[in-house]
N, C-alpha and C positions, 0 to 999 in steps of 0.2 A: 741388475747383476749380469756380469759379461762371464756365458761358460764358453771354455776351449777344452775341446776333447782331442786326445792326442794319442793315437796307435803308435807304436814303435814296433816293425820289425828288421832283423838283420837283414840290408841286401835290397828292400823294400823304400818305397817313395814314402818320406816323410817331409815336416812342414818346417820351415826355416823363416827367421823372422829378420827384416832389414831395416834399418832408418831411414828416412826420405833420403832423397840426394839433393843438395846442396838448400835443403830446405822447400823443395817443390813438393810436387805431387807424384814422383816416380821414385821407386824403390834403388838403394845402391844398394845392387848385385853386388858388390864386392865385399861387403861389407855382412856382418851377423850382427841380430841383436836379440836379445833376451825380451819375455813379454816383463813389461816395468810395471810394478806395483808398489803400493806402500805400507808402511806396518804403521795400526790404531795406538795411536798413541794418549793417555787418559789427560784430560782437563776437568776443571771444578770451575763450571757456568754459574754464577751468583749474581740474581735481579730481581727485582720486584715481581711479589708473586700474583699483585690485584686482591689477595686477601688482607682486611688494613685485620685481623686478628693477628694474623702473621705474616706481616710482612715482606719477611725476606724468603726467598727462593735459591736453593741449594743442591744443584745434579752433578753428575757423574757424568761427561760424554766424554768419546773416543770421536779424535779426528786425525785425516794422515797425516803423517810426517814427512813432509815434504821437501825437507831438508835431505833427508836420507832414504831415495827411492832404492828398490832392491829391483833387481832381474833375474828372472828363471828362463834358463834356457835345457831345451830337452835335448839330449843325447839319445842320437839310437845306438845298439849295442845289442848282444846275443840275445836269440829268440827277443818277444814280445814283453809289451808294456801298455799297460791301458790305463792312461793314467787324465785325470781332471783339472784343474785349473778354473775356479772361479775368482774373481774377480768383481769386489761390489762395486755399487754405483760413483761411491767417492774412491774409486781407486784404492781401496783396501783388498787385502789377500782374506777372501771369504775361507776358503776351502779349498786343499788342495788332496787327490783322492778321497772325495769325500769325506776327510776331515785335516785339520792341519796337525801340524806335528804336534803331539802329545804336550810337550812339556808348556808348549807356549800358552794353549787357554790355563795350564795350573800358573805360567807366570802372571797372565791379565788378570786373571779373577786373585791371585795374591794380591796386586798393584790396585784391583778395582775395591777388594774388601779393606785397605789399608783407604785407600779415598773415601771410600763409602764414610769410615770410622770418622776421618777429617771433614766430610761432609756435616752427616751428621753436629757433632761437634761444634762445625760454625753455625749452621740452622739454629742449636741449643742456645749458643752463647747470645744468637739474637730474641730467642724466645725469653732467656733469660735475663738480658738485658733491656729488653721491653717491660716487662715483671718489675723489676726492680725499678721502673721509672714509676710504673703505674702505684707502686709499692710509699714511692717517695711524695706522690703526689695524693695517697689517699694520709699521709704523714702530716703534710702541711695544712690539709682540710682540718684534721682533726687538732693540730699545734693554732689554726685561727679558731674553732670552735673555744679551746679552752680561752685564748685572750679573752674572746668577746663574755665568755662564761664570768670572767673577771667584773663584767662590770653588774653582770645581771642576777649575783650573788654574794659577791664577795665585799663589794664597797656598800654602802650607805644609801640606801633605794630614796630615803627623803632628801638627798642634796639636792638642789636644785638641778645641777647639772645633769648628774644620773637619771633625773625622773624625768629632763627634756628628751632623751634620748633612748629611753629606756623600751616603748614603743620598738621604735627602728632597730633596735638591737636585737630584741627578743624576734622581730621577725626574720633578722638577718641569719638569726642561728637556726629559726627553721627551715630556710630555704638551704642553708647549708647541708646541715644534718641530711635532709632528701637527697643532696648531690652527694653526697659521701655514701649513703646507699648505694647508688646506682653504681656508683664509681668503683665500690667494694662490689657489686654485683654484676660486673664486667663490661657495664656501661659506658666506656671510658668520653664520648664525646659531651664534656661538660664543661668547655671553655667559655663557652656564652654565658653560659650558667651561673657561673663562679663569677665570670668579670659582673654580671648583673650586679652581683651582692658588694663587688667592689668598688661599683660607681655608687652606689648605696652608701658605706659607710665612709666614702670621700663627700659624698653630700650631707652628712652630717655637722651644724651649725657648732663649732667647740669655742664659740668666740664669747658667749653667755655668762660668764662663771661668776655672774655675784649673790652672793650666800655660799661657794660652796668652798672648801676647805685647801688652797692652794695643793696639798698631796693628794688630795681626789683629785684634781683637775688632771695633775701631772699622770696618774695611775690611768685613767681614761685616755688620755691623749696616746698615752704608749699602749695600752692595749688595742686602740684603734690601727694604731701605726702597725703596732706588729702582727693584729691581723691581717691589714693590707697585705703585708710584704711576704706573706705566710700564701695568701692568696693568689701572690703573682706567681710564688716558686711551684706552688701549684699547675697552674694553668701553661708554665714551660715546661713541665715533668709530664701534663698529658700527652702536649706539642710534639715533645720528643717522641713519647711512646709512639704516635700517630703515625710519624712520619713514614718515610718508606722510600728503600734507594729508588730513583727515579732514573739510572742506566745500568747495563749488563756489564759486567765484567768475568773477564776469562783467566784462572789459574792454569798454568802448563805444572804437573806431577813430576817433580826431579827424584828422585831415588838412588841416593849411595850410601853406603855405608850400613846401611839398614837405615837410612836415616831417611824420612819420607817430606820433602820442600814443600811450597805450593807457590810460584813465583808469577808474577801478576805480568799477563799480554799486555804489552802497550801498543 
């Protein structure tokens, strides 16, 4: 942080500030300039946080506006003035008499608690859109459970066909069942897991069926199938959940109307 302290009296030697001249290293005497500073202006930084529970990462920073530098220039004038000027390291107006003017931190902290809200917010929406993936996929565990439940109760245990199979099914659903705890129990990496059970019921032999009753065959065949497919939408609903942006992106805070933007830095 850059302080400049600045006496003012009438009639007294005071400090004048100039621009280089012609772009050197020598001041133009002729010339006045103001010390140049900038005003914090709010962004909403959004990146991967390293936590895969939540993944996304959602702040608040102030950086200047560079666009729109300001200059303060001191006046001397009757009797004295003992006045401050800091200046932080990124060229922001820290403080000026030891504090800045009043209304401007109730402006930032208006603009920083309306970001905050929109922060917030987004954080949510991805906590809860992770939620509803893992929601979807503890859906589909339990939508293959019931298929395969189809064959290991509901059809005819003595068809031939049933009772080649019957084995490999009844194990598929206990290995299930365990992944759908863990998965209900916040476990969510259980993609290896799931696909195990699906190269499982893809290795099962459905080509066999003499003795067993053409609509059993059929009712087996489709509950197999539609536990597969039950299993894949699984194992993309955990994928999803898993995922995690893998670069930063910067929101600049527009504000009119009462109306609060958030328009994405390219």
């Amino acid at each position: 942080m850059i302080g400049l302290l600045f006496l003012l009296t009438c009639g007294c030697a005071h400090v004048t500030f100039h621009p280089s001249k012609d772009g050197g290293d020598s001041p133009d005497t002729g010339r006045e300039s103001g010390v140049k500073f900038y005003t914090p202006k709010p962004y909403v930084l959004v990146g991967p946080s390293g936590n895969k529970d939540v993944p996304l990462k959602v702040e608040l920073v102030y950086l200047p506006d560079l666009e729109h530098p300001t200059y303060a220039i001191f006046h001397p004038g009757l009797g004295s003035a003992k006045q401050t000027l800091n200046i932080a390291a990124n060229g922001t107006l820290a403080s000026f008499n030891q504090e800045m003017d009043s209304k401007v931190p109730e402006t930032m902290n208006a603009v920083g608690s309306m970001v905050s809200s929109l922060a917030t917010g987004l954080k949510t929406a991805g906590i809860v859109a992770q939620a509803a993936e893992e929601d979807a996929a503890a859906a589909a565990l339990k939508s293959a459970l019931g298929k395969l439940r189809i064959i290991t109760t509901e059809l005819d245990q003595q068809t031939p066909l049933v009772k080649a199979i019957q084995g490999d099914v009844v194990s598929a659903q206990s290995d299930l069942s365990a992944v759908l705890k863990k998965v209900e129990g916040g476990d969510h990496d259980q993609q290896g897991a799931i696909q195990a059970v699906v190269d499982k019921l893809n290795a099962l032999d459905l080509r066999d069926t003499r003795g067993s009753p053409e609509t059993v065959v059929k009712q087996v065949r489709e509950a197999i199938e539609g536990a597969v497919s039950a299993l894949q939408r699984a194992i993309a609903k955990l994928g999803q959940s898993a995922s995690a942006p893998t670069d930063f992106r910067l929101y600049e805070v527009q504000s009119a109307g009462g109306t609060v933007r958030l328009i994405q830095v390219r």
